[in-house]
N, C-alpha and C positions, 0 to 999 in steps of 0.2 A: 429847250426841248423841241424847238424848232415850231411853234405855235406864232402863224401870224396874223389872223384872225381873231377879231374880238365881237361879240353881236354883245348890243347893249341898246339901251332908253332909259330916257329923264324917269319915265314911269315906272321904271322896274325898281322895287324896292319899297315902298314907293321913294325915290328923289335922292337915294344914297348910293346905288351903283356906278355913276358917270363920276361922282364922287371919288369913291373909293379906288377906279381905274385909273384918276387921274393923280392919284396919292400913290400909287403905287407903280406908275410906268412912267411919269411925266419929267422930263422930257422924253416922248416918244418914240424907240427906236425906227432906223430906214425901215422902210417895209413893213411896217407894222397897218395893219387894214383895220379900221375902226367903224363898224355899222352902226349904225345905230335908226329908231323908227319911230313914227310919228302918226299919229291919227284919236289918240286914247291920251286921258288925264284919270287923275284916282281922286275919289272923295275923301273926305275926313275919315273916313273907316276902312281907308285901301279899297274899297270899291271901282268896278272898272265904270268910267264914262267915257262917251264918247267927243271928239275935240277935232272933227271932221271938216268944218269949216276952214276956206285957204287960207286967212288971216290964222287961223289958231294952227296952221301946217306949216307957214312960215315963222311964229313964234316959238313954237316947238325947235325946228330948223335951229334956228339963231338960239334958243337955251339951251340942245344939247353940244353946239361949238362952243359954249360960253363954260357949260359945268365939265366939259371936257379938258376946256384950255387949249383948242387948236383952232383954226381957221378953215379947214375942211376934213370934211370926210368920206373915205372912200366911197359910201353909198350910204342910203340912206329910204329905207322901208315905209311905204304909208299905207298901214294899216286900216284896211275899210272897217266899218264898227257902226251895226242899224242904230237905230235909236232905245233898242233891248239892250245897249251898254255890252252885247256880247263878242271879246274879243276874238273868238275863234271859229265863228261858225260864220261862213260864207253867205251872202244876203240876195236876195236882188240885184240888180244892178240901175242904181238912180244915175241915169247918163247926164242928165245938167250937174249935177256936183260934182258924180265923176269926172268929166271936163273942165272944170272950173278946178279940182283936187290936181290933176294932170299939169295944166297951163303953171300951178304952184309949182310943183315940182321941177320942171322942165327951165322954169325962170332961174330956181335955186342951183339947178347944173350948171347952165349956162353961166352965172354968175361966179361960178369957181366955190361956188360954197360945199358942195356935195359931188363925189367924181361920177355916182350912177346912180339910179335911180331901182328900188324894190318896190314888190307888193308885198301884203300879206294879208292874210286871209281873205282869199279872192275868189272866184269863181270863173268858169274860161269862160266865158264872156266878160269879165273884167279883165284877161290878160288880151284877147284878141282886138278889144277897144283901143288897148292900151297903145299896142303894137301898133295900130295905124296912127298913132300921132309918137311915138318916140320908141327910140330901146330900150328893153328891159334887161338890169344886170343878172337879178336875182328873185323868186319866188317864195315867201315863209310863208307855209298852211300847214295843219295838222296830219299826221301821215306818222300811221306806223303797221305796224303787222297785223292788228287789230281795227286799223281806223285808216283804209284807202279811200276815201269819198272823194280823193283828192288824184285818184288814179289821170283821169283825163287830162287833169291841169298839169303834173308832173310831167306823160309821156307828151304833150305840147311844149313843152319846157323842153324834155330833152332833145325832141326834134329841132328845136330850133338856139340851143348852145345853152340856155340859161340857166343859171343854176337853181338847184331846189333845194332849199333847206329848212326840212322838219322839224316843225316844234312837235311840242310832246313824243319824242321819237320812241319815249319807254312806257308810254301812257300819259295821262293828265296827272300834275300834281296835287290836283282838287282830289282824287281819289284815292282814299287810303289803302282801297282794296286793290290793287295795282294788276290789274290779270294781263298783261305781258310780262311782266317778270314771275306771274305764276305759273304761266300757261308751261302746261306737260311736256310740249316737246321743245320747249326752248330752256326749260329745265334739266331736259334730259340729253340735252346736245351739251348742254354747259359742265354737267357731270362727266360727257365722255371727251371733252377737250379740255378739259379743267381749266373752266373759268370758269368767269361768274355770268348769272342769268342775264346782265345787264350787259354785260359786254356782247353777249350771243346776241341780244335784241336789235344792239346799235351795229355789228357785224351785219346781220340780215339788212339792217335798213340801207347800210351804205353799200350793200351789193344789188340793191333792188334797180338802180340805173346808175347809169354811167358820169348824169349827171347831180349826183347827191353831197351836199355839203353839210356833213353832220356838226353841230353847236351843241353839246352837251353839256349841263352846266356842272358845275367841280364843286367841292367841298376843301381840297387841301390837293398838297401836292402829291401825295401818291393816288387821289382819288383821278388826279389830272392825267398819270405816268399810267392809269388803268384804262381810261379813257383811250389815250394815242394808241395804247397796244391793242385796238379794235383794228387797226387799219393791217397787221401782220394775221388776223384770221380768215383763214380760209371758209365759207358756209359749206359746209357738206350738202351734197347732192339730196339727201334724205332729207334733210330740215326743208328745202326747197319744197321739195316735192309735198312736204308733210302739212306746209301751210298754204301751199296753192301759189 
């Protein structure tokens, strides 16, 4: 289907996803881009913690080459995470560790281990640090129709080529009440192009800039073949206009 991109971590799952990609693509085809991100470990109860320290960013490193079963990867995300264990929400910017996080990553490129270097959930003062000690491939922060907090960091991204790619692009999985897929006029666009609410949402998202790299996750393969056919929707002018 023409899918060459994979985003993945040790910690997703917790500890069976790098697993399960490597049972099932291994050996992996030319071209195949394998991300994967680093900064967060999960407790005994799947709980997120944080694993911010550069020894625990090079160990991470070197576990997800190992449960992958390759020797580098295209890139590779380090996830800032305060001491609230919270993966998603943008912090501070502690500049001794985020230098010291940096100097980790930049050794792991250079070393052939990782081809580029990510952030995630960042703050544009964590990407403009960034950028005066190295290049950034790619940007994951939360970002959807509902949840732009993340507006400055994306149109800094797009200014300068890198790519942004949205988690929670349909809402938070933590929420059962899901209001982007309920929301009225994303509803009512999906009714008059007949598709689903979900596709309207991920359509919006990947037309919000130029440089958006949508990661949705799949269930099966036609949930995959529902997925790709976002990229053939037009956003009508009216949807536009109707969420600002």
């Amino acid at each position: 289907l023409g899918v060459n991109h994979i985003d993945t971590a040790q910690f997703y799952g917790p500890d069976v996803a790098n697993q399960l990609i490597r049972e099932a693509l291994h050996p992996y085809p030319q071209g195949l881009a394998l991300v994967s991100k680093v900064g967060a470990r999960r407790d005994e109860t799947g709980g997120w913690l944080p694993a911010q320290q550069p020894d625990e960013l090079r160990a991470a490193i070197e576990q997800n080459l190992e449960t992958l079963g390759t020797d580098r990867l295209a890139a590779v995300n380090l996830r800032v995470m305060g001491a609230d264990g919270d993966p998603s929400a943008p912090g501070e910017v502690d500049r001794d560790l985020f230098d010291r996080q940096l100097t980790t990553m930049i050794a792991a490129r250079d070393e052939g281990l990782i081809g580029g270097i990510g952030l995630s959930s960042i703050s544009l003062g964590h990407l403009e640090i960034a950028l005066q000690r190295t290049d950034i491939v790619c940007v994951q922060n939360a970002y959807n129709l509902l949840e732009r907090s993340s507006q400055p960091v994306l149109d800094a991204c797009a200014a300068r080529g890198i790519a942004f790619v949205p988690f929670f692009p349909l809402g938070s999985a933590f929420n059962p009440e899901n209001p982007v897929l309920g929301h009225p006029e994303i509803r009512k666009t999906a009714n008059e192009l007949g598709r689903t609410p979900a596709q309207v949402a991920l359509a919006w998202t990947l037309a919000a800039s130029p440089n958006m790299l949508l990661i949705p996750g799949t269930s099966s393969v036609a949930h995959l073949e529902e997925n790709l056919a976002v990229a053939d929707i037009e956003v009508p002018a009216t949807l536009t206009e109707a969420l600002g």
